[in-house]
PDB file of N, CA, C, O and CB in Angstrom:
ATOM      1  N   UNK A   1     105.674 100.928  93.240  1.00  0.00           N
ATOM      2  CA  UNK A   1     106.477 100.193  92.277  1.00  0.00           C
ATOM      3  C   UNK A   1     107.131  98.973  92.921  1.00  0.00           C
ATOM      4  O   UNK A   1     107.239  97.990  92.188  1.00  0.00           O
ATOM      5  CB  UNK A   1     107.539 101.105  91.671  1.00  0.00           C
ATOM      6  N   UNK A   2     107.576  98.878  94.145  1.00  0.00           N
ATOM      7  CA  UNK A   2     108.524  98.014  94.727  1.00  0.00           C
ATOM      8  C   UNK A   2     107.530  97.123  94.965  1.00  0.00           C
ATOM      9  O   UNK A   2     107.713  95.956  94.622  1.00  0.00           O
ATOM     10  CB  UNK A   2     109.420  98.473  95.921  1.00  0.00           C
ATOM     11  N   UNK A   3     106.335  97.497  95.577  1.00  0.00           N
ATOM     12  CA  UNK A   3     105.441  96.539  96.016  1.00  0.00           C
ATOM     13  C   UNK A   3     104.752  95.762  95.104  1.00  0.00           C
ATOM     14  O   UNK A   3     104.335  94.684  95.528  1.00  0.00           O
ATOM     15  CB  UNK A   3     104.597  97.066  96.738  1.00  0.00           C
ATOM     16  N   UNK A   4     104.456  96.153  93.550  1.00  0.00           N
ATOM     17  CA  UNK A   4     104.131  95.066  92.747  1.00  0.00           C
ATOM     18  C   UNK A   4     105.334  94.375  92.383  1.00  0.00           C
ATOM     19  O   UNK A   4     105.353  93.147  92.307  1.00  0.00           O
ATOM     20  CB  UNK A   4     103.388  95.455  91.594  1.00  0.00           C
ATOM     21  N   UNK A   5     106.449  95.164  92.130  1.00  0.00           N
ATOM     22  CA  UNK A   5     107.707  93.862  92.119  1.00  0.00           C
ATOM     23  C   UNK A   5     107.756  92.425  93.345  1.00  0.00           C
ATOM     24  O   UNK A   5     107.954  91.217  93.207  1.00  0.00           O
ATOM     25  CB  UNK A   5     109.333  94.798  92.467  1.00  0.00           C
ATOM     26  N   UNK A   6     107.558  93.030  94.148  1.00  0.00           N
ATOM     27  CA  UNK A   6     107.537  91.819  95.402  1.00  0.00           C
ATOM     28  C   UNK A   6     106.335  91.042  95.017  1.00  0.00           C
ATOM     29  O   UNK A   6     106.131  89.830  95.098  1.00  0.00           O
ATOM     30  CB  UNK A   6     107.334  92.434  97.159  1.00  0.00           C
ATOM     31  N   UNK A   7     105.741  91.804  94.671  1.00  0.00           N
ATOM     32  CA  UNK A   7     103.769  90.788  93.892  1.00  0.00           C
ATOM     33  C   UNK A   7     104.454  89.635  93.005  1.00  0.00           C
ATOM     34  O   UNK A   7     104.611  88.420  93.126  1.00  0.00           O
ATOM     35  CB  UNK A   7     102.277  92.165  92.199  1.00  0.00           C
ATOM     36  N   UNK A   8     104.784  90.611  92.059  1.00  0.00           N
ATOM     37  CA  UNK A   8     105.325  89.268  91.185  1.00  0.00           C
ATOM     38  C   UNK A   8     106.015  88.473  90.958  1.00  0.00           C
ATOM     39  O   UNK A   8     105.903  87.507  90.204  1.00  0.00           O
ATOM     40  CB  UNK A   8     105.487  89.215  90.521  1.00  0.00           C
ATOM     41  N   UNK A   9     107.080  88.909  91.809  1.00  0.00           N
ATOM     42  CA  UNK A   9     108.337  87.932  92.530  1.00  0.00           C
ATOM     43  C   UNK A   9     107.722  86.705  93.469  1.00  0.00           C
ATOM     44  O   UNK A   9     107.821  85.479  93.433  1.00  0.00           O
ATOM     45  CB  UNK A   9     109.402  88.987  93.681  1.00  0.00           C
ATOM     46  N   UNK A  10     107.170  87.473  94.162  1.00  0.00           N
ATOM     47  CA  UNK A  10     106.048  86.260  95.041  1.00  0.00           C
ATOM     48  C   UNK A  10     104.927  85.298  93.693  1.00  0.00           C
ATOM     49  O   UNK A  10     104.809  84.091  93.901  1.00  0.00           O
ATOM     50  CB  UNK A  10     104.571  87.547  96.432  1.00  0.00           C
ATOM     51  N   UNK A  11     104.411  85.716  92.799  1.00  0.00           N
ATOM     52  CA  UNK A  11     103.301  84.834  92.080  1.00  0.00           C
ATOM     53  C   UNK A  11     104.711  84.240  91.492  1.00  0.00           C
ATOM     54  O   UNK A  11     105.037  83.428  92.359  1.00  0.00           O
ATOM     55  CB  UNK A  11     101.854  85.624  90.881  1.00  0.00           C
ATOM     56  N   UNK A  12     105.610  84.220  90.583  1.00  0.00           N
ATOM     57  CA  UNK A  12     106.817  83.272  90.542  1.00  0.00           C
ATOM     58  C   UNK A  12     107.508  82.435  91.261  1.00  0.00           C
ATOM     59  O   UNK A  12     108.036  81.511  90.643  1.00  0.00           O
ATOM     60  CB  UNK A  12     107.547  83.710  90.337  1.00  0.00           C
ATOM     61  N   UNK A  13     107.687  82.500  92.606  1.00  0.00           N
ATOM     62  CA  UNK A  13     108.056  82.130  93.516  1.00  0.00           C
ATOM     63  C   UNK A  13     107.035  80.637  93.818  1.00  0.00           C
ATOM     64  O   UNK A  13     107.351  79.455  93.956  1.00  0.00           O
ATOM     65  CB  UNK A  13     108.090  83.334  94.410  1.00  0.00           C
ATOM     66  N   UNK A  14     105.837  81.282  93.835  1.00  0.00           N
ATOM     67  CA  UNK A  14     104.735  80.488  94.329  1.00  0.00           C
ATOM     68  C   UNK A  14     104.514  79.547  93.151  1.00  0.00           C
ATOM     69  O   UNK A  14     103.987  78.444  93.294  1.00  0.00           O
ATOM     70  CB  UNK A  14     103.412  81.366  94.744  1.00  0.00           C
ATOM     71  N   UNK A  15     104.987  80.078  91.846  1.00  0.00           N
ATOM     72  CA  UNK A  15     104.665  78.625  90.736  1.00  0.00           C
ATOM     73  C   UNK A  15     105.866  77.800  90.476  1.00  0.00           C
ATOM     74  O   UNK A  15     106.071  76.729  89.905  1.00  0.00           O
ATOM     75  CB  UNK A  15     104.148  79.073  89.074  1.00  0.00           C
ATOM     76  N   UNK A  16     106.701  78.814  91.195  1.00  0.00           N
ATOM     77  CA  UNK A  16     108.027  77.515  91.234  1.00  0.00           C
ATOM     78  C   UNK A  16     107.870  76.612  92.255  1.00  0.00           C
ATOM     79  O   UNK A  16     107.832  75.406  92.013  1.00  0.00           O
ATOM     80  CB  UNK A  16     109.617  78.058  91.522  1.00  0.00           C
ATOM     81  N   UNK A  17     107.767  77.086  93.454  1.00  0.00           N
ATOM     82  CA  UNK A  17     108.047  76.194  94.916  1.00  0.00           C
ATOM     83  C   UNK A  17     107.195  75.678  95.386  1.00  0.00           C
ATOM     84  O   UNK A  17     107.279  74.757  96.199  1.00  0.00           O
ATOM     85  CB  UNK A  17     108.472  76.768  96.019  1.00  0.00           C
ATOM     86  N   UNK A  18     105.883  76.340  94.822  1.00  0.00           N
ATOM     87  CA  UNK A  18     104.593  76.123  95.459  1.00  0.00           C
ATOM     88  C   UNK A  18     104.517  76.842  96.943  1.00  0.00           C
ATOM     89  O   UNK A  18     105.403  77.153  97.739  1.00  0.00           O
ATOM     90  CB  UNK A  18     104.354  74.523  95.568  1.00  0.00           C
ATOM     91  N   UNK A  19     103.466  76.939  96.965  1.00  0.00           N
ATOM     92  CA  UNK A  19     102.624  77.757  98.000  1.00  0.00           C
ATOM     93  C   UNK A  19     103.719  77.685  99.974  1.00  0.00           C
ATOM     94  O   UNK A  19     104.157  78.604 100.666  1.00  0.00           O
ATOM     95  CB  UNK A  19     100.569  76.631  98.007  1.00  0.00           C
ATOM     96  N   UNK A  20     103.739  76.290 100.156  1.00  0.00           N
ATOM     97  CA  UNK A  20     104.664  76.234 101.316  1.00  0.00           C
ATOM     98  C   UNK A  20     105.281  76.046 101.153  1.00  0.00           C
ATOM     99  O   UNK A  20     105.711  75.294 102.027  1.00  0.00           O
ATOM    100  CB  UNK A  20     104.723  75.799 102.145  1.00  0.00           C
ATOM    101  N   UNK A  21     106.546  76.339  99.739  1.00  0.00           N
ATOM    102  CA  UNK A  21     107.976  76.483  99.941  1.00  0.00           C
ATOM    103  C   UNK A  21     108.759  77.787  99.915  1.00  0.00           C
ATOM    104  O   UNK A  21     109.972  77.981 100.000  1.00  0.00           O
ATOM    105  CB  UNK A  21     108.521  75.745  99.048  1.00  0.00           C
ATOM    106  N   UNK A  22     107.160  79.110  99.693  1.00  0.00           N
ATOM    107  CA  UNK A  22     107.906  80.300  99.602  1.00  0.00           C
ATOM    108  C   UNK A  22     108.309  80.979 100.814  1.00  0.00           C
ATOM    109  O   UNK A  22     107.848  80.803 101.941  1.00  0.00           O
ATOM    110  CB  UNK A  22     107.235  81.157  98.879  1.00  0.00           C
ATOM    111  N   UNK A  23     109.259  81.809 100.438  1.00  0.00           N
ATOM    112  CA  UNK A  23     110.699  82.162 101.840  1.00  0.00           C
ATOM    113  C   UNK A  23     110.144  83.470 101.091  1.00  0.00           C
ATOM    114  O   UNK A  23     109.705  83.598  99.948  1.00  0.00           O
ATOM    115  CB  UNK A  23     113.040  81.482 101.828  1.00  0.00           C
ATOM    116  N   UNK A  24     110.347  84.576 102.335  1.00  0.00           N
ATOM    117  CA  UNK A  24     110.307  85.992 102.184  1.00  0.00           C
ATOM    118  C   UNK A  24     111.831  86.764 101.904  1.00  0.00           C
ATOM    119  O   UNK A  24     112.138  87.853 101.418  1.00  0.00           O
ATOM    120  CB  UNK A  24     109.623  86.518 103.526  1.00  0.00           C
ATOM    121  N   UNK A  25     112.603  85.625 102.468  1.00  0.00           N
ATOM    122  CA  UNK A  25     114.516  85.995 101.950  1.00  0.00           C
ATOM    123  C   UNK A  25     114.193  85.625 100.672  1.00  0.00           C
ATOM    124  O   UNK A  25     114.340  86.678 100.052  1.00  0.00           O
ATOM    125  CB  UNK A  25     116.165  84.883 102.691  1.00  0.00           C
ATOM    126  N   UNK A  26     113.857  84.820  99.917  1.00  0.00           N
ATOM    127  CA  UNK A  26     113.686  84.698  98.473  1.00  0.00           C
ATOM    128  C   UNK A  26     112.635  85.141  97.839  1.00  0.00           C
ATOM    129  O   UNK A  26     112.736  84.834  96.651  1.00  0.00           O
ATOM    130  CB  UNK A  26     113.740  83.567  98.115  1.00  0.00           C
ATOM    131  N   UNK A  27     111.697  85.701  98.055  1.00  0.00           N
ATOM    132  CA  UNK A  27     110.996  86.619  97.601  1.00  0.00           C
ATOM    133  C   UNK A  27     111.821  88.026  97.096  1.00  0.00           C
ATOM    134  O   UNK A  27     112.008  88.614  96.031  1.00  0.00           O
ATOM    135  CB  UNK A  27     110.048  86.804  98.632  1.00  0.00           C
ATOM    136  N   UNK A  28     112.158  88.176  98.380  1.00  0.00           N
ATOM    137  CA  UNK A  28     112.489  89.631  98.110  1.00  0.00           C
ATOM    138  C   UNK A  28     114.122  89.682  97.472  1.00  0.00           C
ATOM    139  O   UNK A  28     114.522  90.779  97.083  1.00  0.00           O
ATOM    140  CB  UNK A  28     112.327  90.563  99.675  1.00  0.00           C
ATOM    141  N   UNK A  29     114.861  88.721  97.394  1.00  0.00           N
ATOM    142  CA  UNK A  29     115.784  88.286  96.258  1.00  0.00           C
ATOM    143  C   UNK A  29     115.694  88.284  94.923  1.00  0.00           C
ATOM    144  O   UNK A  29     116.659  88.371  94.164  1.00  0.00           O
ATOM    145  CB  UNK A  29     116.020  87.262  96.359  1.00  0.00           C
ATOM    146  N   UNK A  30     114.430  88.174  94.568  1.00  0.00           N
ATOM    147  CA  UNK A  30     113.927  87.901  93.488  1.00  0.00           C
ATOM    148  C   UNK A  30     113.503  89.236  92.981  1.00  0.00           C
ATOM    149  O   UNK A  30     113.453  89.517  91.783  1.00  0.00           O
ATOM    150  CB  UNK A  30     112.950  86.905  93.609  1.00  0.00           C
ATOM    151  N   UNK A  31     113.225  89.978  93.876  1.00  0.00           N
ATOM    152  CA  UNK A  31     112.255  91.103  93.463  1.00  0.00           C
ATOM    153  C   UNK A  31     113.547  92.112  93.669  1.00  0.00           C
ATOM    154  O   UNK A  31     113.344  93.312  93.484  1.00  0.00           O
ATOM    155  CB  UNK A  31     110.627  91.392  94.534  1.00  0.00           C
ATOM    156  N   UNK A  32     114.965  91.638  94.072  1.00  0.00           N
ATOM    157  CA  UNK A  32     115.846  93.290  94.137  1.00  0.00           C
ATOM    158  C   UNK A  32     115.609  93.532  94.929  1.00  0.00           C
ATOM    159  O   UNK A  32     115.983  94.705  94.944  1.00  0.00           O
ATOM    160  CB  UNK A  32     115.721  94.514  93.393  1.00  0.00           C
ATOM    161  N   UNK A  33     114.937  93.230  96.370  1.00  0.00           N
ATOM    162  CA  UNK A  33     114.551  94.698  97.223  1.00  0.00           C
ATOM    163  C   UNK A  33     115.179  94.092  98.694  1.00  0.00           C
ATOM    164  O   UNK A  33     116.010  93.247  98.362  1.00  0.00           O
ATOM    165  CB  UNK A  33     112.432  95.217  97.314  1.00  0.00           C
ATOM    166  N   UNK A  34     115.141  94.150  99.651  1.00  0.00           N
ATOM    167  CA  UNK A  34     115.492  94.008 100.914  1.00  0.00           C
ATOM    168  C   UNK A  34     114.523  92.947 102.152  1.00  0.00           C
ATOM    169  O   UNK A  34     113.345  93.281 102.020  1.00  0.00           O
ATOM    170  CB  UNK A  34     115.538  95.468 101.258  1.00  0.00           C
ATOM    171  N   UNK A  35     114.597  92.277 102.816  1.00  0.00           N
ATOM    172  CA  UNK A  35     113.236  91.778 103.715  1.00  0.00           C
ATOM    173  C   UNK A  35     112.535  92.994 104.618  1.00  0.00           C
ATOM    174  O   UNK A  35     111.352  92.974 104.960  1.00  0.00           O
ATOM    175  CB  UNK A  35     113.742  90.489 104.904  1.00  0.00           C
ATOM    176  N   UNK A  36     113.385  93.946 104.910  1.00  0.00           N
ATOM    177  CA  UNK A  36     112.896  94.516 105.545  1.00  0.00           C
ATOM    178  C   UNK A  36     111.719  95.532 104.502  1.00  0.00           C
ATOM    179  O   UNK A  36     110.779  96.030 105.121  1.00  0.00           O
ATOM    180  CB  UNK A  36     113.978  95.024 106.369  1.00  0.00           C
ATOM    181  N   UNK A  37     111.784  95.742 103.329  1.00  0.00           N
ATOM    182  CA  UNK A  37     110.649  96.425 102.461  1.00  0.00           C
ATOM    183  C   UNK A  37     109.824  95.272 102.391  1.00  0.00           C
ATOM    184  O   UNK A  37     108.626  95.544 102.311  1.00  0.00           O
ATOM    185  CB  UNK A  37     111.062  97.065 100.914  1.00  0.00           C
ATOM    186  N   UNK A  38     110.066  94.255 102.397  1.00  0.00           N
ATOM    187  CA  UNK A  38     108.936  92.926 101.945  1.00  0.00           C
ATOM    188  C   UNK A  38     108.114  93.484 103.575  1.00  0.00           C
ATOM    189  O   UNK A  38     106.996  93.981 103.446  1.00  0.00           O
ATOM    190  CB  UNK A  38     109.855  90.579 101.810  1.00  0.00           C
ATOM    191  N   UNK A  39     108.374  93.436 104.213  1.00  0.00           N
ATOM    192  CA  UNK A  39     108.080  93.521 105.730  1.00  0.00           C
ATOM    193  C   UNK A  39     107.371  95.081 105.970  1.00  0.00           C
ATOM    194  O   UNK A  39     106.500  95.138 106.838  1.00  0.00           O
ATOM    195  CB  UNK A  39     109.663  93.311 106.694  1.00  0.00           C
ATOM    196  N   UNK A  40     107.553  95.740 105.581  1.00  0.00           N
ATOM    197  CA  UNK A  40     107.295  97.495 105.209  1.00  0.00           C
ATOM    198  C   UNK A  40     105.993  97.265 104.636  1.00  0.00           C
ATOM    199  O   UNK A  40     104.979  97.561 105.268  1.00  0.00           O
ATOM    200  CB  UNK A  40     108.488  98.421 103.940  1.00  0.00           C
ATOM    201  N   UNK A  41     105.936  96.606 103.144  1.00  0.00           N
ATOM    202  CA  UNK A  41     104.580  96.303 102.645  1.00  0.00           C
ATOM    203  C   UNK A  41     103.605  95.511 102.872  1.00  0.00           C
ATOM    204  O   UNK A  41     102.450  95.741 102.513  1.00  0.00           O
ATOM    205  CB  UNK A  41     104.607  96.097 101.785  1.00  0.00           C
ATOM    206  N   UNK A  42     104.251  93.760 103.946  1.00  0.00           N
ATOM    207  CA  UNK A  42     103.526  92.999 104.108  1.00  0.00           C
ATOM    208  C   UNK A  42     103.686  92.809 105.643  1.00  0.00           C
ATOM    209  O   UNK A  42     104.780  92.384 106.012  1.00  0.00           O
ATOM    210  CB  UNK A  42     103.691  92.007 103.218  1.00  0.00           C
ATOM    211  N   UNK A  43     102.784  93.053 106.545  1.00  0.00           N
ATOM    212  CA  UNK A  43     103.225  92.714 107.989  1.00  0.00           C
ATOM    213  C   UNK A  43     103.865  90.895 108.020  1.00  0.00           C
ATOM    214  O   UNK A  43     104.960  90.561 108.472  1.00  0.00           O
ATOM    215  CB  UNK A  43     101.605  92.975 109.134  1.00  0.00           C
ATOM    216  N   UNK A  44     102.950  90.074 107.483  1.00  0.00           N
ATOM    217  CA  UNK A  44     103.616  88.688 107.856  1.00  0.00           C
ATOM    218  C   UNK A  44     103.391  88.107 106.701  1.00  0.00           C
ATOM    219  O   UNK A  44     102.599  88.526 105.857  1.00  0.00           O
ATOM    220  CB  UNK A  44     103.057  87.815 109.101  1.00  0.00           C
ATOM    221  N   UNK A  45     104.318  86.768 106.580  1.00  0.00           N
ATOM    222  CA  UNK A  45     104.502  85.761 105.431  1.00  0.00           C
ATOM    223  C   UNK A  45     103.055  85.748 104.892  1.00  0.00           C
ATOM    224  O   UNK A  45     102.795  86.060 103.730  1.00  0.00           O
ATOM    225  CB  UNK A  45     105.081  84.169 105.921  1.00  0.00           C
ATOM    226  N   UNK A  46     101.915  85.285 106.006  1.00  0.00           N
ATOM    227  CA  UNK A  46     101.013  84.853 105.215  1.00  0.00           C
ATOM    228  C   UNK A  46      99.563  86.146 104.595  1.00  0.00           C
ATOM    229  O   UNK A  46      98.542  85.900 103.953  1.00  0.00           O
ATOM    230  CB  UNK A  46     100.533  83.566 106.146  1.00  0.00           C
ATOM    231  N   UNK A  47     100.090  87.475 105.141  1.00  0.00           N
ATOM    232  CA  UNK A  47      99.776  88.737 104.794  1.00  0.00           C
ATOM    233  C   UNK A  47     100.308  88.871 103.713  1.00  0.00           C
ATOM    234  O   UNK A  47      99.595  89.599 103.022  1.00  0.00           O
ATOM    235  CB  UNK A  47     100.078  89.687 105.598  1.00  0.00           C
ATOM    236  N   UNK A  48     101.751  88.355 102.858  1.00  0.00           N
ATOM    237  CA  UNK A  48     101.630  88.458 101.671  1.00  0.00           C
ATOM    238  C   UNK A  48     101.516  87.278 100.543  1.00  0.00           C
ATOM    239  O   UNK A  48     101.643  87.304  99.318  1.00  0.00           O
ATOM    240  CB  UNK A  48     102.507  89.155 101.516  1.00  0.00           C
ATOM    241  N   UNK A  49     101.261  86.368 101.352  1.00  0.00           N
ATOM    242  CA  UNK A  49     100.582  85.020 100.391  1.00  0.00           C
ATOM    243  C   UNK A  49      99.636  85.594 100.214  1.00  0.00           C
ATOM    244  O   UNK A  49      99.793  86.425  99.319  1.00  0.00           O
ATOM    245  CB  UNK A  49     100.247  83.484 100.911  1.00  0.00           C
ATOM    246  N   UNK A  50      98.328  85.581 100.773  1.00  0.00           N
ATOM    247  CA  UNK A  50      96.966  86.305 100.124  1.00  0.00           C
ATOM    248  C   UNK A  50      96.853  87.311  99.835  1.00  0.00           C
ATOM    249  O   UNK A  50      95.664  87.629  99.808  1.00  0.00           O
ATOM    250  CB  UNK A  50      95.994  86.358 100.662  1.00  0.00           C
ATOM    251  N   UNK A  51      97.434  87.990  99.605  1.00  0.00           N
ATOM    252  CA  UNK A  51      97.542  89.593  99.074  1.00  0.00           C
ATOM    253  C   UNK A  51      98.315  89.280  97.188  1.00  0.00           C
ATOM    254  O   UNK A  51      97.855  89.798  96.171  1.00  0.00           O
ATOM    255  CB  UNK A  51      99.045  90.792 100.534  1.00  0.00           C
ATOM    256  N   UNK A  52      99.177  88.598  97.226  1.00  0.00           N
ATOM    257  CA  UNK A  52      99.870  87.820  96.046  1.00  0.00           C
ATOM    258  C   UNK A  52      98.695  86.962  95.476  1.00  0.00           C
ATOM    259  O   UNK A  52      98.486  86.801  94.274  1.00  0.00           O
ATOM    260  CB  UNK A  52     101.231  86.803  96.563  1.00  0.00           C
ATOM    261  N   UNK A  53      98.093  86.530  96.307  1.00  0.00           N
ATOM    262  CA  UNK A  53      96.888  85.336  95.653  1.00  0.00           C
ATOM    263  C   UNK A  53      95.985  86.196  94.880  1.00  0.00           C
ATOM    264  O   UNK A  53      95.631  85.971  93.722  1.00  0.00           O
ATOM    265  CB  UNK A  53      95.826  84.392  96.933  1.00  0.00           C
ATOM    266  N   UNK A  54      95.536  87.494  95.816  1.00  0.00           N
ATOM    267  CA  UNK A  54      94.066  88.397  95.180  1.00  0.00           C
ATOM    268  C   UNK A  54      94.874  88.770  93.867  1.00  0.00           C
ATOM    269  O   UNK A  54      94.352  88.433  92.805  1.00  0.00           O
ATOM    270  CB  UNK A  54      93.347  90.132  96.273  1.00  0.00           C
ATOM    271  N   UNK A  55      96.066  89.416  93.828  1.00  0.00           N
ATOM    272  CA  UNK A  55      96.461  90.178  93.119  1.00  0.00           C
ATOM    273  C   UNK A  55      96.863  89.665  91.809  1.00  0.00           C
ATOM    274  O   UNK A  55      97.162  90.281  90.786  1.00  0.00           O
ATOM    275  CB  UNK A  55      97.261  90.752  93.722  1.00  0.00           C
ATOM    276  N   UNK A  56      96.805  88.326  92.066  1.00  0.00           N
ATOM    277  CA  UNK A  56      97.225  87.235  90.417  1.00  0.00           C
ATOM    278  C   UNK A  56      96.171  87.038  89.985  1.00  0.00           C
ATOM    279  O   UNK A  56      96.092  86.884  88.766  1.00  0.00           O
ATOM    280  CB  UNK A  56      97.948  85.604  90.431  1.00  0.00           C
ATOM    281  N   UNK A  57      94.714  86.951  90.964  1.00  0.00           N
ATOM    282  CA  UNK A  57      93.226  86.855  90.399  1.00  0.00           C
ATOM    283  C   UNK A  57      93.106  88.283  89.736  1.00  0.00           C
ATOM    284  O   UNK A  57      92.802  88.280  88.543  1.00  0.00           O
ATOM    285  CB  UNK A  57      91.938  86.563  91.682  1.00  0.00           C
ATOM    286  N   UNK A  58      93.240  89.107  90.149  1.00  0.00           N
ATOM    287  CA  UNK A  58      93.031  90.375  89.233  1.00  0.00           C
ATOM    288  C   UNK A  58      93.798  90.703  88.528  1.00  0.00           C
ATOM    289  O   UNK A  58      93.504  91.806  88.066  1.00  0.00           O
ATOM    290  CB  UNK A  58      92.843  91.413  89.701  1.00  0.00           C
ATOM    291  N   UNK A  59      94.980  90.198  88.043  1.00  0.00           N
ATOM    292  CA  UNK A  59      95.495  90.246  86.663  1.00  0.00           C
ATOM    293  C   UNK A  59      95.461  89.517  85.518  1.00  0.00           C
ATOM    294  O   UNK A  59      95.964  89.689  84.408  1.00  0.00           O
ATOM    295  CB  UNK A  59      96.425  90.296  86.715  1.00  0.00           C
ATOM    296  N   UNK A  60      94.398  88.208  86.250  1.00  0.00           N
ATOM    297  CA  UNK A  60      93.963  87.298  85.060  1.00  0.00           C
ATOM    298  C   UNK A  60      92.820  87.563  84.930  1.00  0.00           C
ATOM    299  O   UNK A  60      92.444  87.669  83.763  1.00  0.00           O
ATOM    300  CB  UNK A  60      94.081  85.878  85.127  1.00  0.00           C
ATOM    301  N   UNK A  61      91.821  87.777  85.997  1.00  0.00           N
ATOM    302  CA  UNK A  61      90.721  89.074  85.396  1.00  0.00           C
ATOM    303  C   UNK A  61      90.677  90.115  84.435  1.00  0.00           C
ATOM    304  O   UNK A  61      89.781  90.288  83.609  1.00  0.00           O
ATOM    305  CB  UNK A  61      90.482  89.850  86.210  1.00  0.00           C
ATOM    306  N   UNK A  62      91.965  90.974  84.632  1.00  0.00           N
ATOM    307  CA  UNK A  62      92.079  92.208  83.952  1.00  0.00           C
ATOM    308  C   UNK A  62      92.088  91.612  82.317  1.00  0.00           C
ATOM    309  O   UNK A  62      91.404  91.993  81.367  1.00  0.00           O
ATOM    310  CB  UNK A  62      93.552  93.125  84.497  1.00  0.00           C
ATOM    311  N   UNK A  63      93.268  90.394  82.386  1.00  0.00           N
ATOM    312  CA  UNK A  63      93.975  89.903  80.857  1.00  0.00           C
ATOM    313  C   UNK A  63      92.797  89.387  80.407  1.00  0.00           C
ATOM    314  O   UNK A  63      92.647  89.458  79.187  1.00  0.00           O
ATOM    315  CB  UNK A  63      95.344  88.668  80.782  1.00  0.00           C
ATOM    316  N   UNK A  64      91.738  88.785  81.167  1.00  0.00           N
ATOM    317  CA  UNK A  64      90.169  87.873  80.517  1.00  0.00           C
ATOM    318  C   UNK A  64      89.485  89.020  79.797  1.00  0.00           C
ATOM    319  O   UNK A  64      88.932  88.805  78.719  1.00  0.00           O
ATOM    320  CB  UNK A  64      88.831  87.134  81.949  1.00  0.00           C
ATOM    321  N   UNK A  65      89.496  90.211  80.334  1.00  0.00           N
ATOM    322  CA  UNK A  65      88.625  91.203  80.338  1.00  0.00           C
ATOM    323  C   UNK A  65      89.241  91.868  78.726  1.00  0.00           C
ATOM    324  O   UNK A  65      88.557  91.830  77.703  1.00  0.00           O
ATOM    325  CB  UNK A  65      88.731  92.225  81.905  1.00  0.00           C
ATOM    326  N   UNK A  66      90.067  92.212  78.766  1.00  0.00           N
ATOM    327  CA  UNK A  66      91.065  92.677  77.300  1.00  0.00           C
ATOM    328  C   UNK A  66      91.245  91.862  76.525  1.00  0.00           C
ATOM    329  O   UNK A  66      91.615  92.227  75.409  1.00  0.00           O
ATOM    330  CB  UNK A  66      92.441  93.085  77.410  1.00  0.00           C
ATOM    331  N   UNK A  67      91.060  90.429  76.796  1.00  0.00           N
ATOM    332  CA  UNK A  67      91.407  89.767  75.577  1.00  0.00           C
ATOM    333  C   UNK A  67      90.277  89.110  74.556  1.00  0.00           C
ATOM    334  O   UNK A  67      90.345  88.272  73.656  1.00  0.00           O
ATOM    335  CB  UNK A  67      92.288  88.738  76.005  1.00  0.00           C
ATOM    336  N   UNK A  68      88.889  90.129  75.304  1.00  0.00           N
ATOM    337  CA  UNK A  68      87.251  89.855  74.595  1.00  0.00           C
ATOM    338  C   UNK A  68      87.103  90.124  73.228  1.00  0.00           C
ATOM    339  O   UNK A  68      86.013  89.958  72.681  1.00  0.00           O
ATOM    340  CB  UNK A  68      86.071  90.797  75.211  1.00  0.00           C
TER     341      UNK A  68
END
């Protein structure tokens, strides 16, 4: 549960600030949770940029897929 909150805190993050203005202190601000859980789920910043990237492709996959 915490870890898709940080997902989507991060894909918000990333359409506000864009890609190199997101902070993992504001990530995980966003998401309620602590740096050290952002850090628990993602070893490094850019371990959860692409992990946030796959994971917004497969929810606009999923929404393409349901909305046939």
């Amino acid at each position: 549960m915490s870890r898709e909150r940080i997902l989507d805190a991060a894909i918000e993050r990333i359409a506000g600030d864009g890609i190199d203005g997101v902070r993992i202190a504001r990530i995980a601000m966003d998401a309620g949770v602590s740096t050290a859980l952002v850090h628990y789920h993602f070893r490094t910043r850019e371990v959860l940029l692409a992990e946030t990237l796959d994971y917004a492709f497969d929810q606009l996959v999923a929404e393409a897929y349901l909305t046939r």
